[in-house]
N, C-alpha and C positions, 0 to 999 in steps of 0.2 A: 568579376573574377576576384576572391578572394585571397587574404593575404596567405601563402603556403608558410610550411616550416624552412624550407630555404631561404625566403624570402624573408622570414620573420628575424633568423638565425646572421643573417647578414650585414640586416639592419641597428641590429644590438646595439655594438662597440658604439659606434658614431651615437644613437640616442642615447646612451644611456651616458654619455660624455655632456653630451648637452644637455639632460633633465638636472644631472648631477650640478654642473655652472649654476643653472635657473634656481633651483630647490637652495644652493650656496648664495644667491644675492639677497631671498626674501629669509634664510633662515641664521645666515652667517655664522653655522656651524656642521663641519662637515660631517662627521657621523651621522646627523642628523638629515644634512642631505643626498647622502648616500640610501638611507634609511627609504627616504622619499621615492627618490630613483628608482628603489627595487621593488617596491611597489608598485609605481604605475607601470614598471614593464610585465608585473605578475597580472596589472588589472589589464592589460594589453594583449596579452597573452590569451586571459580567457576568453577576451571578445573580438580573437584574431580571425576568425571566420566571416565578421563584420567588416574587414576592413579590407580596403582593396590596396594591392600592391601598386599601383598605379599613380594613387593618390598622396600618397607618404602618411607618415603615422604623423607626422611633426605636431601640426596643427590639433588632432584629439590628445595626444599625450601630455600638451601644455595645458588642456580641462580638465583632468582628470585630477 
């Protein structure tokens, strides 16, 4: 099962808080990590047909 757009839309807030910390410890500047963030949530987005809701994004959105 594939991740839907509800599912996707749900999940936002909460990752995009934590790539946003992550991206904040290795770049220790936040525009920068915010920059980061909205990125892998765009590269996340495109290959949200790949991803199963089941599984959580957590784990690929920290490769990316």
């Amino acid at each position: 099962m594939s991740t839907g757009l509800k599912d996707f839309e749900r999940m936002i807030p909460t990752l995009r808080v934590k790539l946003v910390e992550m991206a904040l410890f290795y770049l220790s500047d936040k525009v920068e990590a915010e920059d980061v963030a909205q990125e892998t949530l765009l590269k996340l987005w495109l290959i949200r047909h790949k991803l199963q809701a089941d599984k959580g994004v957590g784990p690929i959105a920290s490769t990316i």
